[in-house]
C-alpha positions as CSV (number, residue, x, y, z in Angstrom):
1,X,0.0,0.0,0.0
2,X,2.9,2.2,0.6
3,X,4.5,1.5,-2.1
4,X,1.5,2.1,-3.8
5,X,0.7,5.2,-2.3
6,X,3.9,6.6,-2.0
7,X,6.3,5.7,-4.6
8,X,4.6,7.4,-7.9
9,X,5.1,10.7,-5.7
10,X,8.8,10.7,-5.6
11,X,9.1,13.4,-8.6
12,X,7.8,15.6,-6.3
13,X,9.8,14.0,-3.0
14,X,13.0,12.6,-3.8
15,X,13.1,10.8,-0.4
16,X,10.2,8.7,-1.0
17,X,12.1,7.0,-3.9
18,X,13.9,4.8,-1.2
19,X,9.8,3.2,-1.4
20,X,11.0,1.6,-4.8
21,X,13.3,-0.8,-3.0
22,X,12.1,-4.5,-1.9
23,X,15.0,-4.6,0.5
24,X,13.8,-1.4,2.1
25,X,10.6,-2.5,2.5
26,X,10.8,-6.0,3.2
27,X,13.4,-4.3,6.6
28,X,10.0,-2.5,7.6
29,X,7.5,-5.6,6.8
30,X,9.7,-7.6,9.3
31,X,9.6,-4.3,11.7
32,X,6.1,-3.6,11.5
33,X,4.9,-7.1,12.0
34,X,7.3,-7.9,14.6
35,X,5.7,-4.9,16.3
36,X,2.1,-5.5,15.4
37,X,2.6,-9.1,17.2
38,X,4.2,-7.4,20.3
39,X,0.7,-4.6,20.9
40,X,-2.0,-7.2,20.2
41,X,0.1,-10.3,21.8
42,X,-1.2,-9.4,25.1
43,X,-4.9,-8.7,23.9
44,X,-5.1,-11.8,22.0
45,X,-3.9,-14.1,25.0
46,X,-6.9,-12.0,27.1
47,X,-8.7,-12.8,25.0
48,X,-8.5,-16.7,24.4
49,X,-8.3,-17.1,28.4
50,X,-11.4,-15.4,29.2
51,X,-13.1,-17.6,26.2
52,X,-12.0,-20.8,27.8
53,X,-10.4,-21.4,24.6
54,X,-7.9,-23.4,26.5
55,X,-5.1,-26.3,24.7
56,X,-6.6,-30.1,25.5
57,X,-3.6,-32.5,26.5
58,X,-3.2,-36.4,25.1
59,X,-3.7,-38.0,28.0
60,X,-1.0,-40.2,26.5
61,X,1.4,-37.8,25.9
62,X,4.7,-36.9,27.6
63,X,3.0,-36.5,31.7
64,X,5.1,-33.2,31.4
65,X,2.6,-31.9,29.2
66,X,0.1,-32.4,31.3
67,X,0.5,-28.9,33.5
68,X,0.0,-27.1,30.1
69,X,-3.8,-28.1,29.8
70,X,-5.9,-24.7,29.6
71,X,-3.3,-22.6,28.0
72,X,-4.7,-20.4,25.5
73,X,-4.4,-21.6,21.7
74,X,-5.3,-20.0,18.5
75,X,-2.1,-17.4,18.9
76,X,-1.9,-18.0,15.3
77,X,-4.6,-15.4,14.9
78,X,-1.9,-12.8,16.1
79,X,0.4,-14.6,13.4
80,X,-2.1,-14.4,10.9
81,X,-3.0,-10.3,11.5
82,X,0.2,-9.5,11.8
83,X,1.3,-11.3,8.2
84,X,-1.7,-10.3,6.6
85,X,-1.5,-6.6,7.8
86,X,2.3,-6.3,7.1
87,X,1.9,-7.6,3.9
88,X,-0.7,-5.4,3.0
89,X,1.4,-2.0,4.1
90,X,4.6,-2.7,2.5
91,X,4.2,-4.8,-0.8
92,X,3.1,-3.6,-3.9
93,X,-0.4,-4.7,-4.3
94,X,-0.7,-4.7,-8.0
95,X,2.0,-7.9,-7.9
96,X,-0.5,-11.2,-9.1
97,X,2.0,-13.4,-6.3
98,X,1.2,-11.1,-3.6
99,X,-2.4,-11.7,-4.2
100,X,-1.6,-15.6,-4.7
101,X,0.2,-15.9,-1.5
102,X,-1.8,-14.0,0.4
103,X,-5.0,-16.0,-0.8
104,X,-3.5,-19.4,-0.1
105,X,-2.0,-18.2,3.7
106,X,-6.3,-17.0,4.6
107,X,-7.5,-19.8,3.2
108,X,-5.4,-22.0,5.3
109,X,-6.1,-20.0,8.1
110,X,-9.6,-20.2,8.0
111,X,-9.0,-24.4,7.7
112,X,-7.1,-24.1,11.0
113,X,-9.9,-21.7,12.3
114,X,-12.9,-24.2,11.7
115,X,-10.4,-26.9,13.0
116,X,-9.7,-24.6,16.4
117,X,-12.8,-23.4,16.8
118,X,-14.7,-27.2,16.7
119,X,-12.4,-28.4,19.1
120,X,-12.3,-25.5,21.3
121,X,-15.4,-24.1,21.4
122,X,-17.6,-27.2,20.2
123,X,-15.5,-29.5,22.6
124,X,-14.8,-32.0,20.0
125,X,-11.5,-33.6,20.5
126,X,-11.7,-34.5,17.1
127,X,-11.8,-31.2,15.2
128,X,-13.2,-31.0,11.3
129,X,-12.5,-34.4,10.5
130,X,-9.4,-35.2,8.2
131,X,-11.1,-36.3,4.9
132,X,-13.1,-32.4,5.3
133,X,-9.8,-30.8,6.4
134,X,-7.7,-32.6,3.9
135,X,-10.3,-31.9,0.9
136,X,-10.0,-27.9,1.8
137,X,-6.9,-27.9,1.8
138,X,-6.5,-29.2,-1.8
139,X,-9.5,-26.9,-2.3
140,X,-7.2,-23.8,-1.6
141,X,-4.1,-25.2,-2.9
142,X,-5.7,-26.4,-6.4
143,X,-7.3,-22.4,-7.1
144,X,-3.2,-21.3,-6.2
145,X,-1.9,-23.9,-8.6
146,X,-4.3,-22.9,-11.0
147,X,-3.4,-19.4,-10.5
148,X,-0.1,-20.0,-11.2
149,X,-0.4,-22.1,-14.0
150,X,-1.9,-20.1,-16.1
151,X,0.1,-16.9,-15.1
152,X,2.0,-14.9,-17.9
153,X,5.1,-16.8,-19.3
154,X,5.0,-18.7,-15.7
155,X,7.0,-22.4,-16.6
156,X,6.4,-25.6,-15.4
157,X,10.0,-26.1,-15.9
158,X,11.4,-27.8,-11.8
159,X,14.5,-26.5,-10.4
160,X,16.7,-29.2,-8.8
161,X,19.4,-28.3,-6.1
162,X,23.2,-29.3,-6.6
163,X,21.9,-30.2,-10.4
164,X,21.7,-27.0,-13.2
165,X,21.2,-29.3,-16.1
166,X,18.1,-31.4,-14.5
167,X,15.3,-29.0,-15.4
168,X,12.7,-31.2,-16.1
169,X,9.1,-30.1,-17.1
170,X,6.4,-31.2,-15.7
171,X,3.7,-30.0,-18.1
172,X,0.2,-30.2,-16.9
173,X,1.4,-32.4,-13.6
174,X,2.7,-29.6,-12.4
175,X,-0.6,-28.9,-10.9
176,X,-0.9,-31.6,-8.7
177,X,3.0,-31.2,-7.8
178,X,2.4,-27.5,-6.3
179,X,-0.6,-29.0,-4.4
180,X,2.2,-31.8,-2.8
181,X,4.2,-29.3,-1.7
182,X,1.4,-26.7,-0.9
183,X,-0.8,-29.2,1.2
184,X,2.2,-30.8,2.6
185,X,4.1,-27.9,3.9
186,X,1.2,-27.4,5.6
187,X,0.3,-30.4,7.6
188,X,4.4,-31.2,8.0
189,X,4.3,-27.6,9.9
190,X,1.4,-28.8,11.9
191,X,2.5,-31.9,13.0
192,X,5.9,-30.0,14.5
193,X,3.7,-27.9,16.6
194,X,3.9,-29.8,19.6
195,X,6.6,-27.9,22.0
196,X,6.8,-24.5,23.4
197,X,8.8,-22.6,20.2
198,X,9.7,-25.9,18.3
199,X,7.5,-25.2,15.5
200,X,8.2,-21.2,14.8
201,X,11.9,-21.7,14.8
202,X,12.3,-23.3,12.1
203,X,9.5,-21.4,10.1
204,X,11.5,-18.7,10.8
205,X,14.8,-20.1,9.5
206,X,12.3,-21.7,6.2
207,X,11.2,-17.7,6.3
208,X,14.6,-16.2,5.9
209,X,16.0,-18.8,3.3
210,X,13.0,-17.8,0.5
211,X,13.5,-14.3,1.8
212,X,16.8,-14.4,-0.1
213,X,15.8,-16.9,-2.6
214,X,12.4,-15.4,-3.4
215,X,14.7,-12.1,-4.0
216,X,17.3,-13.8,-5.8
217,X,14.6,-15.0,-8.8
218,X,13.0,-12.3,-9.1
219,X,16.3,-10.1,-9.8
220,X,17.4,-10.6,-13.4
221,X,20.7,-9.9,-12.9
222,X,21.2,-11.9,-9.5
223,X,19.0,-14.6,-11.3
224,X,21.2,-15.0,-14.3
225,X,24.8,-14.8,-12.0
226,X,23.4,-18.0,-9.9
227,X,21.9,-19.8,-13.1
228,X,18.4,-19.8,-11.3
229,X,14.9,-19.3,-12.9
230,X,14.4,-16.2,-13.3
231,X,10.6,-15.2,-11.9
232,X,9.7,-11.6,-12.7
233,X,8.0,-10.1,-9.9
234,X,8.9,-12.7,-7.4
235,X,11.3,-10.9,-5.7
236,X,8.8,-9.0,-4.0
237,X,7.8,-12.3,-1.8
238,X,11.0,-11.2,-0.2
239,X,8.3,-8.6,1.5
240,X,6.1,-11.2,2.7
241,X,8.9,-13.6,3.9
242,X,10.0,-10.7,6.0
243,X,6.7,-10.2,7.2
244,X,6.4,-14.2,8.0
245,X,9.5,-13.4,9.8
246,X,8.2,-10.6,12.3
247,X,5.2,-12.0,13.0
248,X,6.8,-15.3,13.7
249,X,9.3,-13.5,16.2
250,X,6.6,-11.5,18.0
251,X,4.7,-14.8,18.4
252,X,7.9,-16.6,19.7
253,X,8.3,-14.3,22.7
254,X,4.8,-15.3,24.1
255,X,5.5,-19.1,23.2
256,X,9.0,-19.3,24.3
257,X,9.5,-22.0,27.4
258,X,7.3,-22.1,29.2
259,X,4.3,-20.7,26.7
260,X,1.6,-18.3,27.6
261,X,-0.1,-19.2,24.5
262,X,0.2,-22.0,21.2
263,X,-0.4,-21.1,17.9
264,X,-3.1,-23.8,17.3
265,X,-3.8,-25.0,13.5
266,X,-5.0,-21.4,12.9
267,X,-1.3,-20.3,13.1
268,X,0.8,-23.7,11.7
269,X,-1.7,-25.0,8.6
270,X,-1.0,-21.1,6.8
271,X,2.3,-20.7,7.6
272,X,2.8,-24.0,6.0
273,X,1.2,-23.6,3.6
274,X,2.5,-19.9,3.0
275,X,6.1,-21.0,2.4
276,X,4.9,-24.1,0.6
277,X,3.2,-21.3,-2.2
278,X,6.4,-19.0,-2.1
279,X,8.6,-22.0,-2.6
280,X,6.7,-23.0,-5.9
281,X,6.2,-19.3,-6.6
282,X,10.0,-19.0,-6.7
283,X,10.8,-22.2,-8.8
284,X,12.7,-23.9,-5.6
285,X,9.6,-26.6,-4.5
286,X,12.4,-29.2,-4.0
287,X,14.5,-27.1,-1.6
288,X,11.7,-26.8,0.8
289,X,12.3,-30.6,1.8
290,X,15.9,-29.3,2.8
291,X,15.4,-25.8,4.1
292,X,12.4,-27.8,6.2
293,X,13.8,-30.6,6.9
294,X,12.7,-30.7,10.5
295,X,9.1,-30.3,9.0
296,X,9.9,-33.4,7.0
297,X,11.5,-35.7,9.5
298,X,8.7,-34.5,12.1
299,X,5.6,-35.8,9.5
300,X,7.2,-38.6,7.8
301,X,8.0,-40.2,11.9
302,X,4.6,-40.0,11.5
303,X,3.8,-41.7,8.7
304,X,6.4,-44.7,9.5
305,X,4.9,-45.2,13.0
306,X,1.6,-45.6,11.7
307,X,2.7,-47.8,8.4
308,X,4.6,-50.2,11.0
309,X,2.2,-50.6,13.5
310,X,-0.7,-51.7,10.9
311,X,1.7,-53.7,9.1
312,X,3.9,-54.9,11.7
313,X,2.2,-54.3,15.1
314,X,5.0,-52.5,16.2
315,X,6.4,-49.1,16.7
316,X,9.2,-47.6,15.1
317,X,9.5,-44.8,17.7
318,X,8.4,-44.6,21.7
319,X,5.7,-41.7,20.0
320,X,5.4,-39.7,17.4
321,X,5.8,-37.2,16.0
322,X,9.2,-37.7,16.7
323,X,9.8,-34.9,18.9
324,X,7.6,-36.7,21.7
325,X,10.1,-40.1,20.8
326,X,12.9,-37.8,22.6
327,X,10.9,-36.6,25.4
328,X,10.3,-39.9,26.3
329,X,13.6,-40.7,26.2
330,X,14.1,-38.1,28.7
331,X,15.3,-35.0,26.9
332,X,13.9,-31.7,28.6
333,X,11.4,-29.8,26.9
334,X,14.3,-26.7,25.7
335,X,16.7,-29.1,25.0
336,X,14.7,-30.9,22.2
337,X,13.6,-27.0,21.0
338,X,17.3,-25.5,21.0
339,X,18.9,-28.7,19.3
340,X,15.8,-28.6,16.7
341,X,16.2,-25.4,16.2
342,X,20.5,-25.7,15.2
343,X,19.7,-28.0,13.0
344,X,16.9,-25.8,11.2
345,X,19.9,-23.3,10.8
346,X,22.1,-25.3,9.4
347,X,19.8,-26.6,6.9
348,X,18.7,-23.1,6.2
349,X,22.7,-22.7,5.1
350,X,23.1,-25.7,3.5
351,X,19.8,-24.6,1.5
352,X,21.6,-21.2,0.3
353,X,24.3,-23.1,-0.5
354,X,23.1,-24.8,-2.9
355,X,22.5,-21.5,-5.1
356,X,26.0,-21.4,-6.0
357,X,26.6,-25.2,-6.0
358,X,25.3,-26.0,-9.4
């Protein structure tokens, strides 16, 4: 909206040319949402508490866990106003991906929402059931696919890290590859959100990496130096990355150990499925699995526990997601989070990396 608003006056104010840089504004997205987390933080965490809107424990879960039953969930709302609000202020709203992305992160949210709300206020323990939640989610992430797919000189050419001759082209299954990695983002990012911080972290670390990389493509010249897709008008997802960032940092400071609130799916089903959208936006699908590799180790000890104990009977791990496997092994709480959280980072480097390594 600045930029909107602003920019085209900078013949007559020279200063408010500085409005035409993404790197400018994308320092102020991060900023403003950072700070828009911080003032209605408080307010949102009222707010839940006096609605009862309390988190319900597994009974068999990690017995630590069990002193956190009644803390306030939902926090993703803050998340999601500060994102969308961010966004909105410092992007230029005439950019078709903005709209994209900003589409597939609300429609996600109001997934997680219905899920919340049945659970919390309902009292279900089950929430929208999965073959609903599942078919919404394809819902939203079909209409971005779509979108995409029949954007303006937008290929369906895939990127592979390490590799700068494997460019294959997927055609018309590109479609149901960007829903993959939309709908998966999104439930990998859910199923990590299980431990005070453990989840954010490495959003934040996922946020920073197609920061750059979203910037990256959409510079010509950058673009053409790293032998990457260029996607003109991607770079200014570098905007909304930043304001995935701040948000996700203001949120972190109420959900830090010990947490006075949890996101709930209305915060971790749009944030992933807002970084699985920027990482097809930006031609890098594949490098989500290594920027987010705590995302895909967290749902695919999922999926393995369940395969083996239908097939076999038995359990591959003492719980899952695997997060709960170390608790039970006795690894405090922080300790899991922190050691998580190094890894994130150095995936996040090993994933910039791999710009140059072609």
């Amino acid at each position: 909206m600045f930029y909107n608003l602003l920019y085209p006056l900078h013949t007559s104010f020279s200063f408010l040319n500085v409005f035409r840089y993404i790197t400018f504004r994308t320092i102020y997205a991060i900023v403003t949402a950072l700070v828009i987390s911080f003032v209605i933080g408080p307010w949102v965490t009222r707010m839940l508490k006096n609605r009862q809107m309390g988190q319900t424990i597994r009974e068999d879960g990690p017995k630590s866990h069990l002193s956190k039953s009644g803390t306030p969930t939902m926090g993703g709302l803050m998340i999601l106003i500060a994102i969308l609000a961010s966004t909105l202020l410092w992007a230029d709203m005439t950019n078709r991906y903005i709209w994209l992305v900003l589409f597939s992160t609300t429609g996600f949210g109001l997934i997680g929402f219905m899920d919340d709300y049945l659970k919390c206020i309902k009292k279900d323990p089950k929430g929208l059931l999965p073959r609903y939640k599942f078919s919404l989610q394809i819902g939203v992430a079909l209409i971005t696919a779509l979108g995409l797919y029949f954007s303006p000189a937008y290929s369906t050419i895939l990127s592979v890290p390490f590799f700068k001759n494997v460019t294959p082209d997927l055609g018309v299954f590109y479609i149901p590859f960007a829903i993959l990695v939309i709908v998966g983002a999104s439930n990998a990012v859910n199923l990590t959100d299980g431990l005070d911080g453990l989840a954010v972290g490495p959003v934040m670390v996922t946020a920073m990496a197609y920061l750059i990389v979203s910037y990256v493509s959409g510079h010509v010249d950058f673009s053409q130096y790293l032998l990457i897709p260029h996607i003109k008008g991607a770079g200014e997802l570098a905007v909304f990355c930043g304001s995935i960032l701040g948000a996700s940092l203001g949120f972190l400071w109420f959900n830090a150990y010990p947490a006075t609130i949890f996101m709930g799916d209305i915060g971790s089903l749009p944030l992933g499925g807002a970084l699985g959208t920027v990482a097809v936006i930006s031609k890098h699908e594949l490098l989500l699995a290594l920027v987010g590799g705590i995302f895909v180790v967290e749902a695919l000890s999922v999926i393995f526990q369940v395969v083996s104990f239908k097939s076999r009977g038995k359990r591959v791990f003492l719980m899952a997601p695997i997060h709960h496997h170390y608790e039970l092994k006795g690894w405090k709480e922080p300790k899991i989070v922190v050691r998580f959280w190094i890894i994130a980072i150095i995936l996040g480097l090993i994933s910039l990396s791999t710009l140059k390594l072609r």
